[in-house]
N, CA, C and O atoms as CSV, one atom per row, in Angstrom:
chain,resi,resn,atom,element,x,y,z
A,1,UNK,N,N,18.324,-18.928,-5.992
A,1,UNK,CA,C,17.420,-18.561,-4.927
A,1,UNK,C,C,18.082,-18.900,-3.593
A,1,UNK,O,O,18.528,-20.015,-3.320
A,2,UNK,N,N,18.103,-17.934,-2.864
A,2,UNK,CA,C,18.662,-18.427,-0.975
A,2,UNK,C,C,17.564,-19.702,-0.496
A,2,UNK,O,O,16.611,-20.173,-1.117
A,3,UNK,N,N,17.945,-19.938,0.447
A,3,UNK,CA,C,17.590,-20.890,1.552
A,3,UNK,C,C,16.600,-19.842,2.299
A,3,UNK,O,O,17.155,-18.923,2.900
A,4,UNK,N,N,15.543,-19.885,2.311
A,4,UNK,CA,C,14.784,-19.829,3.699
A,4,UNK,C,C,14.335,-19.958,4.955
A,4,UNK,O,O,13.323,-20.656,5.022
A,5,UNK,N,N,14.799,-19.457,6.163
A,5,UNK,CA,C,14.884,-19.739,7.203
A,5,UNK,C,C,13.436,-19.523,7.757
A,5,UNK,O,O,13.163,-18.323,7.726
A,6,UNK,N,N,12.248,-20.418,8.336
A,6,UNK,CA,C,11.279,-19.949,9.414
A,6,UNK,C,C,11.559,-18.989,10.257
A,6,UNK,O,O,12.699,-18.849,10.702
A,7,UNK,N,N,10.189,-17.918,10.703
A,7,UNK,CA,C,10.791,-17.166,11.904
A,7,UNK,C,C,9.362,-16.694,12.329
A,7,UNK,O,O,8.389,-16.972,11.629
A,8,UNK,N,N,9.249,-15.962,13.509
A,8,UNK,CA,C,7.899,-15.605,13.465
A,8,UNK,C,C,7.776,-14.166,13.767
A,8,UNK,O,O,8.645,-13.686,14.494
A,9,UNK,N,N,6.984,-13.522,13.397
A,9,UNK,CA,C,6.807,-11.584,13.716
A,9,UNK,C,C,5.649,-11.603,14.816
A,9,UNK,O,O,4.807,-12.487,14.976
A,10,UNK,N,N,5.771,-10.684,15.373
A,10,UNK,CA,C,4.250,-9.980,15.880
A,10,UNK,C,C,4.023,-8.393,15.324
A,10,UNK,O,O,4.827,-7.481,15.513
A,11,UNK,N,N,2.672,-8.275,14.556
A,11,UNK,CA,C,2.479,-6.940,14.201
A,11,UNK,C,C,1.855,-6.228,14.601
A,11,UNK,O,O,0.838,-6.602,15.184
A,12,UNK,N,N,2.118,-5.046,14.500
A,12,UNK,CA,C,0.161,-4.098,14.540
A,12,UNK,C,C,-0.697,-4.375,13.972
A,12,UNK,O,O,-0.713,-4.627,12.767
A,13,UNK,N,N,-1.674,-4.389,14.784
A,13,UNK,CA,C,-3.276,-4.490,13.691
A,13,UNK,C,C,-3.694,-4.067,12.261
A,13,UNK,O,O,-4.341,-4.643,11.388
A,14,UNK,N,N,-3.058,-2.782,12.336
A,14,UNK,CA,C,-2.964,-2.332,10.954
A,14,UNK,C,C,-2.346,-2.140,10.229
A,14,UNK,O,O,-2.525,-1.305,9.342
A,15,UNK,N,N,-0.859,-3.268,10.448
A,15,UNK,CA,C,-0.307,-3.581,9.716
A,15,UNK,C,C,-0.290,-4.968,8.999
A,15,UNK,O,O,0.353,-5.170,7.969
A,16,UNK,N,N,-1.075,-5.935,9.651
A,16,UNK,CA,C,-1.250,-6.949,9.439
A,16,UNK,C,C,-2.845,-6.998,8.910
A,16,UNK,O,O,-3.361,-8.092,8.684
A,17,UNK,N,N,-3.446,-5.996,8.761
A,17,UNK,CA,C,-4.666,-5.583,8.097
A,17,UNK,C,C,-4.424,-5.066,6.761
A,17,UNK,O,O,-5.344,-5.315,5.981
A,18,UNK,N,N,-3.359,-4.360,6.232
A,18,UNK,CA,C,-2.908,-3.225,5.399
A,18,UNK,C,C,-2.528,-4.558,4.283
A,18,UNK,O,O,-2.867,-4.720,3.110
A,19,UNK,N,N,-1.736,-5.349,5.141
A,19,UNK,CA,C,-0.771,-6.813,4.315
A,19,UNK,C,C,-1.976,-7.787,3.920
A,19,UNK,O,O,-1.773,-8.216,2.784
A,20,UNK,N,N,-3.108,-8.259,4.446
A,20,UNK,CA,C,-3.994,-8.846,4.160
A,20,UNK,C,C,-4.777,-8.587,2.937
A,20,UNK,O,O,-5.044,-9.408,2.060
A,21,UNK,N,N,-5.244,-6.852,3.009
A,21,UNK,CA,C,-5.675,-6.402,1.931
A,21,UNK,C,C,-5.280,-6.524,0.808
A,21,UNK,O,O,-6.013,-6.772,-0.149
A,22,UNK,N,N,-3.647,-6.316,0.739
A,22,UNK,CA,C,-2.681,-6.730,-0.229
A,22,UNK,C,C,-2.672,-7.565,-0.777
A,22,UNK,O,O,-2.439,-7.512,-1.985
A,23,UNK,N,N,-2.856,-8.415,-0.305
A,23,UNK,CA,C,-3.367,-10.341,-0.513
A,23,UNK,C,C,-4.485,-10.127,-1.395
A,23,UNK,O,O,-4.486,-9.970,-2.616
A,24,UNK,N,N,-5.384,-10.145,-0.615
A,24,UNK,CA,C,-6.599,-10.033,-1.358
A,24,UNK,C,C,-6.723,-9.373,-2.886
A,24,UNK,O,O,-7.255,-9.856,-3.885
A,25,UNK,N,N,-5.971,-7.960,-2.691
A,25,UNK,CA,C,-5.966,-7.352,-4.055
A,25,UNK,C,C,-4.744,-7.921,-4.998
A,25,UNK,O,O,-4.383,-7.540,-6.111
A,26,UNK,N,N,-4.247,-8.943,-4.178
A,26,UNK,CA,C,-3.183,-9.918,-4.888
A,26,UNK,C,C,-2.188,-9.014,-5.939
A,26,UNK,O,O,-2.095,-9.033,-7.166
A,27,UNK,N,N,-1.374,-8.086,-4.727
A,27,UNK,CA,C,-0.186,-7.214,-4.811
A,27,UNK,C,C,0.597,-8.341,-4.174
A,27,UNK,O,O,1.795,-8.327,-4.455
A,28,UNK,N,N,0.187,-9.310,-3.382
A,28,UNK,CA,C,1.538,-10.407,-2.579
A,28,UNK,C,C,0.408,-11.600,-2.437
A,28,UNK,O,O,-0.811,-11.473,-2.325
A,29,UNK,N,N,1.265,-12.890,-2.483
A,29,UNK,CA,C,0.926,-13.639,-2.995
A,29,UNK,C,C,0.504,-14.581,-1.215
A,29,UNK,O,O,-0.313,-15.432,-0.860
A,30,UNK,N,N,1.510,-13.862,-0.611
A,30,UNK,CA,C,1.299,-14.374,1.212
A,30,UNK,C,C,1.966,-13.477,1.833
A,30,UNK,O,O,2.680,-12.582,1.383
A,31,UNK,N,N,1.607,-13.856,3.278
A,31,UNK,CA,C,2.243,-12.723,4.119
A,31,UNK,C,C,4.101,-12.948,4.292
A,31,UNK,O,O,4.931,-12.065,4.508
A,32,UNK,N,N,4.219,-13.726,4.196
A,32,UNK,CA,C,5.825,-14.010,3.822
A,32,UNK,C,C,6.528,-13.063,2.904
A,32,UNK,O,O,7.629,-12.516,2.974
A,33,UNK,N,N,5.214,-13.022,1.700
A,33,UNK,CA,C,5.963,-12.485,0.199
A,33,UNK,C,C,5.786,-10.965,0.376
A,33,UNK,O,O,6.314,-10.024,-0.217
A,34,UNK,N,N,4.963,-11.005,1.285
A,34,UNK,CA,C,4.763,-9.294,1.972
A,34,UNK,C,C,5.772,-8.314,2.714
A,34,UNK,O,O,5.916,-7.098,2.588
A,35,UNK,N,N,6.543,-9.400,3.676
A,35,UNK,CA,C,7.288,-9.080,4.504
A,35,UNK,C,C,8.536,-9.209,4.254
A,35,UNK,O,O,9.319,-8.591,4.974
A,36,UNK,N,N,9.186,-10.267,2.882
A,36,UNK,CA,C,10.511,-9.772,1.988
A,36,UNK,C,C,10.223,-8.654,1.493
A,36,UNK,O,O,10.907,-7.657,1.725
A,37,UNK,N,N,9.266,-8.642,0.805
A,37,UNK,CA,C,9.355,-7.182,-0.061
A,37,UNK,C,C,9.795,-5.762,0.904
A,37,UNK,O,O,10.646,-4.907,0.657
A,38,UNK,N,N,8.873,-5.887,2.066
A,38,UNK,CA,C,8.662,-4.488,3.002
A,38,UNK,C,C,10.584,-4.506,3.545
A,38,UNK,O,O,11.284,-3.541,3.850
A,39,UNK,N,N,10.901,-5.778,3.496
A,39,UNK,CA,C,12.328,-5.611,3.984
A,39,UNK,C,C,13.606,-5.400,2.909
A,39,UNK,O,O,14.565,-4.676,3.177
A,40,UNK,N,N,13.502,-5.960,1.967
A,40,UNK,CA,C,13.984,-6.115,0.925
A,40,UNK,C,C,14.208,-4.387,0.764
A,40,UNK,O,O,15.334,-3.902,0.658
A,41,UNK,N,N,13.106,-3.661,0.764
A,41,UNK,CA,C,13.157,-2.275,0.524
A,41,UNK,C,C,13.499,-1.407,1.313
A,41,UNK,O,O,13.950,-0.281,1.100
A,42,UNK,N,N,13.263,-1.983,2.330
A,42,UNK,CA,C,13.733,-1.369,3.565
A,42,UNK,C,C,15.603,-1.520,3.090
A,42,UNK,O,O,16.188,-0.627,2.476
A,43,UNK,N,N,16.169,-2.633,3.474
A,43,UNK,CA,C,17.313,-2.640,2.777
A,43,UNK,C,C,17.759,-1.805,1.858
A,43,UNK,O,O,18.753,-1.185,2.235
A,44,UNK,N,N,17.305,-1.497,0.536
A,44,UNK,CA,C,17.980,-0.758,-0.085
A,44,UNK,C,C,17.612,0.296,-0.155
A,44,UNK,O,O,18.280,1.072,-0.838
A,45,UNK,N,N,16.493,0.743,0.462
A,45,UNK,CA,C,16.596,2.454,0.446
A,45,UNK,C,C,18.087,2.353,2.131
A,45,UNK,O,O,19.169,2.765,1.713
A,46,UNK,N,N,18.123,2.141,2.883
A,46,UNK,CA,C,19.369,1.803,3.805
A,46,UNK,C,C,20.831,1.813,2.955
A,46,UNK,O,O,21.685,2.677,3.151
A,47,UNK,N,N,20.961,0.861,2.112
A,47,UNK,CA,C,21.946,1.209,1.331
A,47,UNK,C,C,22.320,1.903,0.674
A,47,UNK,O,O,23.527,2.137,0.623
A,48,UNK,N,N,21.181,2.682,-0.309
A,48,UNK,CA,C,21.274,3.472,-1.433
A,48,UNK,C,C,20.830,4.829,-1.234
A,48,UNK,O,O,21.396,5.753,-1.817
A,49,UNK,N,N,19.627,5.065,-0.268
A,49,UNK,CA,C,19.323,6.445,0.543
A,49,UNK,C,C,19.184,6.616,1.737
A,49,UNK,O,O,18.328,7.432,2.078
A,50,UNK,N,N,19.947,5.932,2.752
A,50,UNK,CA,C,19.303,6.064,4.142
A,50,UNK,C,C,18.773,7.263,4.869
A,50,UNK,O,O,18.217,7.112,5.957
A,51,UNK,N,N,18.951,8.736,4.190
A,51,UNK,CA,C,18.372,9.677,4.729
A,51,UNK,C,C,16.666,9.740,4.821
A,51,UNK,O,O,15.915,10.255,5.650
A,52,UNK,N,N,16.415,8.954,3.545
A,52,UNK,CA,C,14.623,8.395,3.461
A,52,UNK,C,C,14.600,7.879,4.789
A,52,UNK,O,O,13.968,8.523,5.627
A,53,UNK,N,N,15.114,6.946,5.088
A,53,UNK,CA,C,14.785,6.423,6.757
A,53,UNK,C,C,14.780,7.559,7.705
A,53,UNK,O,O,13.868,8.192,8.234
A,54,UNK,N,N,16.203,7.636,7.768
A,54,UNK,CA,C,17.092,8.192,9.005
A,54,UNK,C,C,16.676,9.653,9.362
A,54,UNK,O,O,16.959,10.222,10.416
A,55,UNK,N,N,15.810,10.282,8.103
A,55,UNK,CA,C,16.077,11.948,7.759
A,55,UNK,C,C,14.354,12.181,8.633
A,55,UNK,O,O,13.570,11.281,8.934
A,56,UNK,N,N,14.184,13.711,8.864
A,56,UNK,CA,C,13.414,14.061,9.384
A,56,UNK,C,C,11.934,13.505,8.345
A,56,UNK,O,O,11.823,13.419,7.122
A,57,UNK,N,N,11.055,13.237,9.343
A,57,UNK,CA,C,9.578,12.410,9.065
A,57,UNK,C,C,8.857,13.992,8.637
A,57,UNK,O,O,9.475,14.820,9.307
A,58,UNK,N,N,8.233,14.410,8.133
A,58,UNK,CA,C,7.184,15.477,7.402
A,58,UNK,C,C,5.826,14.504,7.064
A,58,UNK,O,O,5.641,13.490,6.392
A,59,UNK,N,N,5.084,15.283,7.809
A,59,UNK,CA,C,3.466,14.706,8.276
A,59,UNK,C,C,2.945,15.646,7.187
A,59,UNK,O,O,3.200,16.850,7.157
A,60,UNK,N,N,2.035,14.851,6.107
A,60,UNK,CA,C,1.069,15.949,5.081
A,60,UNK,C,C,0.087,16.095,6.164
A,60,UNK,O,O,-0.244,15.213,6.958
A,61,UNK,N,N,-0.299,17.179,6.116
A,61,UNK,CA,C,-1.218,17.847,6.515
A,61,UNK,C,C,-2.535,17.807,5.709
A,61,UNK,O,O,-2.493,18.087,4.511
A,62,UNK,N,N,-3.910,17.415,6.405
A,62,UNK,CA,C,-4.816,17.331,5.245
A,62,UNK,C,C,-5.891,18.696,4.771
A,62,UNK,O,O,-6.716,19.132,5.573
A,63,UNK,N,N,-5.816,18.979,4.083
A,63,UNK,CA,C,-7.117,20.240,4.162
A,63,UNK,C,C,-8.072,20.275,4.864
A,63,UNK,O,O,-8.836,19.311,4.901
A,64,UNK,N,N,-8.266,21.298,5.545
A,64,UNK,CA,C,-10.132,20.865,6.555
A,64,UNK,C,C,-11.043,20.891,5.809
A,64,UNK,O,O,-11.355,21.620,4.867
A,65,UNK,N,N,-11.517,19.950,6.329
A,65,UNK,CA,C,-13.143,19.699,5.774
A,65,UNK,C,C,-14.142,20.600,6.173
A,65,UNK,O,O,-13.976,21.442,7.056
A,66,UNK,N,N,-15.428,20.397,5.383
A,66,UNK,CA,C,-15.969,21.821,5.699
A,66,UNK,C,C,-17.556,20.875,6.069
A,66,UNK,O,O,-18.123,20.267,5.161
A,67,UNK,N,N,-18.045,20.885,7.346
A,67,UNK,CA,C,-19.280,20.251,8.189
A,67,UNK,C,C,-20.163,20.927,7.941
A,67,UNK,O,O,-20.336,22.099,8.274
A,68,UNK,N,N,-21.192,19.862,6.972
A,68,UNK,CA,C,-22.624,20.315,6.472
A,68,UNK,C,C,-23.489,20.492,7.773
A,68,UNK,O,O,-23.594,19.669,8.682
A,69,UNK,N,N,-23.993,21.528,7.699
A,69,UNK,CA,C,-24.533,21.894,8.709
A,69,UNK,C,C,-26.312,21.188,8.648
A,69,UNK,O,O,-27.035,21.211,7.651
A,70,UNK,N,N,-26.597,20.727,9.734
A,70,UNK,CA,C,-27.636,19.617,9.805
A,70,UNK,C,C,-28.735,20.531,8.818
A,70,UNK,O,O,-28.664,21.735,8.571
A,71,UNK,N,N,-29.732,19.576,8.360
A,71,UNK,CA,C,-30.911,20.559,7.509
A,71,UNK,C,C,-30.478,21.245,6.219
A,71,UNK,O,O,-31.312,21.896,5.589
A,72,UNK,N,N,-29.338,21.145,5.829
A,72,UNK,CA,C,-28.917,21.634,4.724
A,72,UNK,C,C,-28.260,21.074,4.045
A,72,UNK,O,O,-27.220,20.567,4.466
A,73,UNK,N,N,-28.693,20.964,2.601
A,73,UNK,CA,C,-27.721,20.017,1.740
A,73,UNK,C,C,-27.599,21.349,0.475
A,73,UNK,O,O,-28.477,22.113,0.073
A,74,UNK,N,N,-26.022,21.225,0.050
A,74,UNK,CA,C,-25.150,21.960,-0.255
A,74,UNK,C,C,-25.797,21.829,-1.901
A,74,UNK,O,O,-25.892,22.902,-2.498
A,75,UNK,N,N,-26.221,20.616,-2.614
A,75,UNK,CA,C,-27.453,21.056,-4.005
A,75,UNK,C,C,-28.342,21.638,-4.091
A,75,UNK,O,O,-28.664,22.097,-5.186
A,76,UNK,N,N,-28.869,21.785,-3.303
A,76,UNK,CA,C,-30.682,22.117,-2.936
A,76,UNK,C,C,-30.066,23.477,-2.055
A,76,UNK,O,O,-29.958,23.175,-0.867
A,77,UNK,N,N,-29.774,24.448,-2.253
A,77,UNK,CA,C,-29.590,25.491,-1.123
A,77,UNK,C,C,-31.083,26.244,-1.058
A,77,UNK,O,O,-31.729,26.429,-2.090
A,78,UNK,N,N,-31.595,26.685,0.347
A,78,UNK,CA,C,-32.938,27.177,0.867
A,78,UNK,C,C,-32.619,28.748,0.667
A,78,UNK,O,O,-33.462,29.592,0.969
């Protein structure tokens, strides 16, 4: 096992919300064990695929939703 060095981060809200949850659903055991992993991987997709990083970002697009129109519910049609 390495040596561990202290250090301190500042995050986004919802990233430090996202890591908490994690906790909770006890995928990581602390936010430490959160933030090797996220780097750890970060690392080797860098080594082994850096185009995953480096390569163009593609946003899914979500299907539109379709707005129940007030007074009408879509079981019961009038």
């Amino acid at each position: 096992m390495t040596r561990k060095v202290p250090v301190s981060v500042t995050l986004d809200r919802p990233i430090y919300d996202l890591i908490d949850e994690m906790i909770t659903r006890r995928i990581f055991k602390d936010r430490s064990h959160a933030v090797n992993a996220a780097l750890d991987f970060l690392a080797w997709t860098l080594k082994n695929n850096p185009n995953l990083f480096y390569g163009e970002r593609i946003v899914q697009q979500t299907p539109p939703t379709h707005q129940q129109q007030h007074g009408t519910n879509q079981r019961f049609p009038r």
